[in-house]
C-alpha positions in Angstrom: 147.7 -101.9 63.8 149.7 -104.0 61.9 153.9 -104.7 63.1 156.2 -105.6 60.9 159.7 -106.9 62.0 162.2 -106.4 58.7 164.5 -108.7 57.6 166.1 -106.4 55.2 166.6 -102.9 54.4 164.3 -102.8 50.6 161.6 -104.0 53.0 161.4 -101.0 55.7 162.1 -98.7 52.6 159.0 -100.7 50.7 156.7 -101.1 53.8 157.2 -97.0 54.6 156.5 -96.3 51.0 153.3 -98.7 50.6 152.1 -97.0 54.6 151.8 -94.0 53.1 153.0 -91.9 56.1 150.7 -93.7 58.2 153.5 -96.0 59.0 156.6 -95.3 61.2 159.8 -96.7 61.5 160.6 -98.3 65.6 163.5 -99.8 66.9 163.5 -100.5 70.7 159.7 -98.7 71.1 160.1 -98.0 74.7 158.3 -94.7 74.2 155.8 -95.7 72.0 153.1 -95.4 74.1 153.8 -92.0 75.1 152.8 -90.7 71.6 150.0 -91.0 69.1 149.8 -95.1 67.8 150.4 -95.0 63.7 148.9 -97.4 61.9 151.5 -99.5 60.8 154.9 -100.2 63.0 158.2 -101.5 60.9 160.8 -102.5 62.5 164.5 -102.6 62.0 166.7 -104.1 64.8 167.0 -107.3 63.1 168.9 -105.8 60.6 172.3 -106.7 61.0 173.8 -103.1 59.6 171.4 -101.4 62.5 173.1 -103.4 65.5 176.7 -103.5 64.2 179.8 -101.8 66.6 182.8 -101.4 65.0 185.7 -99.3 64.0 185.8 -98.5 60.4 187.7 -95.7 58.3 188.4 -93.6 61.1 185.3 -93.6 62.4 183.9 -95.5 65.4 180.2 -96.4 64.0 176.8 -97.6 65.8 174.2 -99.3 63.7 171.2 -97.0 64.9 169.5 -100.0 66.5 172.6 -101.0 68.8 170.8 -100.8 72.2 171.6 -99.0 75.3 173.2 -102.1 77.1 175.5 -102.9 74.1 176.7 -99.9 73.8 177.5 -99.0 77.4 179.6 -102.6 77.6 181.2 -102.4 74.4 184.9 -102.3 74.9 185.4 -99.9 71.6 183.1 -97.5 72.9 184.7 -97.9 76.3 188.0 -97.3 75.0 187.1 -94.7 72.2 184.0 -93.0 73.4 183.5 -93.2 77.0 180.8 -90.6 77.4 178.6 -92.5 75.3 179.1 -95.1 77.4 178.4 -93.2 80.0 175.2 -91.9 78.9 173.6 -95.2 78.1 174.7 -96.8 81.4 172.6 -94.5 82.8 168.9 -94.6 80.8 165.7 -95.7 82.5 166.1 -99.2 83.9 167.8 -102.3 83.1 164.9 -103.8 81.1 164.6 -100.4 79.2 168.6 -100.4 78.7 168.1 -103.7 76.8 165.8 -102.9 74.5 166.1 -99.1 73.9 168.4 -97.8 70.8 170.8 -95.2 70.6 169.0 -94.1 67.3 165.3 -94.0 69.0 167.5 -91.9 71.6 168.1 -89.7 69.0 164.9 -89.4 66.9 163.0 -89.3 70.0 164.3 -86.1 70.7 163.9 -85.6 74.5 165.5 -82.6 75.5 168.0 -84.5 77.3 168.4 -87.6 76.4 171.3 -89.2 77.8 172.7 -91.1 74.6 172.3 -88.1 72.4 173.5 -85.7 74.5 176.9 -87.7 74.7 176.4 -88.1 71.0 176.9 -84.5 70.3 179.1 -84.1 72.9 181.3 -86.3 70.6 180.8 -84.9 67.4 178.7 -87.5 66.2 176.9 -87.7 62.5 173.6 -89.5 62.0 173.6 -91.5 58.5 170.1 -91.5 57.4 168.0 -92.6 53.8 164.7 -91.8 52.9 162.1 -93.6 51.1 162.8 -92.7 47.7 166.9 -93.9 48.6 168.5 -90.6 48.6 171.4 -90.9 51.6 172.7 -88.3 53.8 174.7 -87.4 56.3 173.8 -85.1 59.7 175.1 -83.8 62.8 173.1 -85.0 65.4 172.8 -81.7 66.8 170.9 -80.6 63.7 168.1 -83.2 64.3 166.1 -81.5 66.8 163.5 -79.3 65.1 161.1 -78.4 68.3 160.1 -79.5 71.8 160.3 -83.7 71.5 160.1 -83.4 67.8 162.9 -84.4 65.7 163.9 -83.6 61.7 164.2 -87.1 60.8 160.3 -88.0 59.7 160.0 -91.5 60.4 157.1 -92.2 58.9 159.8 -91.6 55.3 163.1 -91.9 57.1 165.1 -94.0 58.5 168.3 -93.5 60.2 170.6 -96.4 59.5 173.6 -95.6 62.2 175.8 -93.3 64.0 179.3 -92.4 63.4 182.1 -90.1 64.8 185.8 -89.9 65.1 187.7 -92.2 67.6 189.5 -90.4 71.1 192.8 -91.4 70.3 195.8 -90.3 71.8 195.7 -87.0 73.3 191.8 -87.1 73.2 189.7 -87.8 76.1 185.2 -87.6 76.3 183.0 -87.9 79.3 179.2 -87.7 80.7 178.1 -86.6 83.5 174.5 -85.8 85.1 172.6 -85.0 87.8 168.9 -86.6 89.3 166.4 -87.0 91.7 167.4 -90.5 92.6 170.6 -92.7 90.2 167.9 -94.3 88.5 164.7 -94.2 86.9 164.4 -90.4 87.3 164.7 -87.8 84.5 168.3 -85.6 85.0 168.1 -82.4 86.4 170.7 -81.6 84.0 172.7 -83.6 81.9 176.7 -82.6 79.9 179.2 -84.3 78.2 182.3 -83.0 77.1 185.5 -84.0 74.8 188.7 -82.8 74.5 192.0 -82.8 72.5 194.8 -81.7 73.8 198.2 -80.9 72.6 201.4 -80.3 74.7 199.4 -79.9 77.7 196.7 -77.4 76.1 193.7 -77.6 75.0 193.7 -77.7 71.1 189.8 -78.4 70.5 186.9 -78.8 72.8 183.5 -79.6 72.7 180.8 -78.9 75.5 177.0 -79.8 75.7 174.7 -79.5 78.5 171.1 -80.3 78.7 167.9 -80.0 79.5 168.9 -76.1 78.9 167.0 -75.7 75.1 164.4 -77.8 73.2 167.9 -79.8 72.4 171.0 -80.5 74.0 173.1 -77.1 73.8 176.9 -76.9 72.5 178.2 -74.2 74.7 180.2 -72.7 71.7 181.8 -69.6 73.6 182.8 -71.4 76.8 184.4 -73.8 74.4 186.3 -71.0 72.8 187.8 -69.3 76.1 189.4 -72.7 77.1 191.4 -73.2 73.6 195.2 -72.7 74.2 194.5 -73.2 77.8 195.7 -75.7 80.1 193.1 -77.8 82.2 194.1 -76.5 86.1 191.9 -75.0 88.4 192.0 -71.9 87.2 190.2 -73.2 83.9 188.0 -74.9 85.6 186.4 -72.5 88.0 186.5 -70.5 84.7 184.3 -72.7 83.0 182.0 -73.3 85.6 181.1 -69.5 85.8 181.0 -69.4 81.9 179.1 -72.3 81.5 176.4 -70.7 83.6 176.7 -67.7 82.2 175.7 -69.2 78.9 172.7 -70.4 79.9 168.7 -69.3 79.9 166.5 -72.1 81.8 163.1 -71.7 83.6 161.9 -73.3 86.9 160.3 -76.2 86.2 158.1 -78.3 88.7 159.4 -81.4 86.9 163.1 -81.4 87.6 164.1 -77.9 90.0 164.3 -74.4 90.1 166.1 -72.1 86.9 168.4 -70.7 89.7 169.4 -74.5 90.8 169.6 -75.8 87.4 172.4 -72.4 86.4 174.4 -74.4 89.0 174.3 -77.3 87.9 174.9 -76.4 84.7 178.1 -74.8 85.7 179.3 -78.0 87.9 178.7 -80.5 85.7 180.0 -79.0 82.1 183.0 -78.3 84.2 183.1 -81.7 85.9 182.7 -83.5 82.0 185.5 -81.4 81.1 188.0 -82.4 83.8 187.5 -85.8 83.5 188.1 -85.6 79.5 190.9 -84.1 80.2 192.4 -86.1 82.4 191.3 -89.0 80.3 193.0 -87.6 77.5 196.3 -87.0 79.6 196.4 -90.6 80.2 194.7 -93.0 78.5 194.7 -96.0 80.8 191.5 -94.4 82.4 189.9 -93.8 79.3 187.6 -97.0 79.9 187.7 -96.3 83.6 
């Protein structure tokens, strides 16, 4: 097995071509082992567009190899996007933190994955180019294809960075989850929420929780009954039974019971929400 480390972006785009789809692009590789070894690894994080933070034409973007640890103490993402930092404060250990990527969150396509699932919770867009140089654009949400198996092929693709609008004023996001143990433990159930509101009511929301489907789950009708609504406790013992109403899990020996998980589900797409909102009503504990 050959490993390549790239020092620019012709030479992943070259070294995938010449592999052949034997190949595969790798950023942090944390899970590597966990999957069949390709012949050839290439990797990108010491490309200096793949590890770049920054706020740019009205978008707050991630170079796709910005790892976990940089993003969860990045004071733009803090201040813009707390649920992502949120998410990634809370992956694996602090060894795997410092070497995994938000993009091999992504492409990895765990179920619930922490990063991603505040990444859709935020509306985020994956910017990804394929051997050949064709460039696109996709919602995050869109990459999951099956059961840990992602649309972006890396043995052709590679996704370059993340990008989504800034919380601003009005605007708040948040992650929450539940586990076993606070670390090193798979969630029970992850969610994430953001929210814009607009004289005290709620003018767009978005609400994900996870692991519920193959892929993190917008909760697109629970998202609609809180629009035009204010964020009391009416709303929020609303959501909580709509959330779980949503819903179809299974029991599963690995994290808990279906009926368990239902609750969860409910608590923690409510509790996301709350603290958006309350985030967005005052923007001092945006980065709290």
């Amino acid at each position: 097995m050959s490993y390549l480390i790239a020092s620019n972006l012709d030479e992943v785009i070259s070294s995938l071509r010449d592999g052949s789809g034997k190949a595969r692009v790798v950023a942090g590789a944390t899970d590597l082992y966990l999957q069949d070894l390709p012949y050839g690894l290439v990797d990108l994080s010491a490309l200096p567009e793949t590890t770049v933070i920054e706020e740019k034409d009205g978008f707050v973007k991630l170079g796709a190899a910005v790892t976990h640890t940089a993003a969860a103490s990045s004071p733009l993402v803090l201040s813009r996007a707390r649920a992502l930092a949120e998410g990634c404060e809370t992956i694996g250990s602090l060894q795997i933190r410092n070497i995994g990527t938000i993009g091999g969150n992504v492409v990895n396509a765990a179920p619930a994955a922490d990063a991603a699932v505040a990444l859709i919770g935020l509306g985020a867009e994956a910017v990804i180019i394929d051997i050949e140089g064709n460039r696109r654009q996709e919602s995050v949400e869109n990459l999951y294809w099956a059961y840990n198996r992602s649309v972006v092929d890396s043995t052709r693709e590679v996704m370059l960075s993340l990008q989504f609008k800034p919380c601003l004023g009005g605007e708040g996001s948040a992650f929450t989850r539940f586990a076993a143990r606070r670390a090193l433990a798979l969630p029970m159930v992850n969610a994430s929420a953001r929210v814009k509101l607009e004289n005290g009511l709620v003018k767009e929301a978005r609400l994900v929780a996870a692991p519920v489907n193959p892929a993190p789950t917008r909760l697109l009708k629970t998202e609609e009954l809180i629009i035009g609504r204010s964020i009391n406790e009416e709303t929020i013992s609303m959501v909580e039974k709509a959330a779980a109403e949503e819903v179809e899990v299974r029991d599963s020996l690995l994290r808990c019971s279906a009926r368990y998980r239902l609750h969860l589900v409910g608590v923690l797409v409510s509790r996301a929400l709350k603290t958006a909102a309350d985030r967005a009503l005052d923007p001092g504990k945006a980065g709290e």
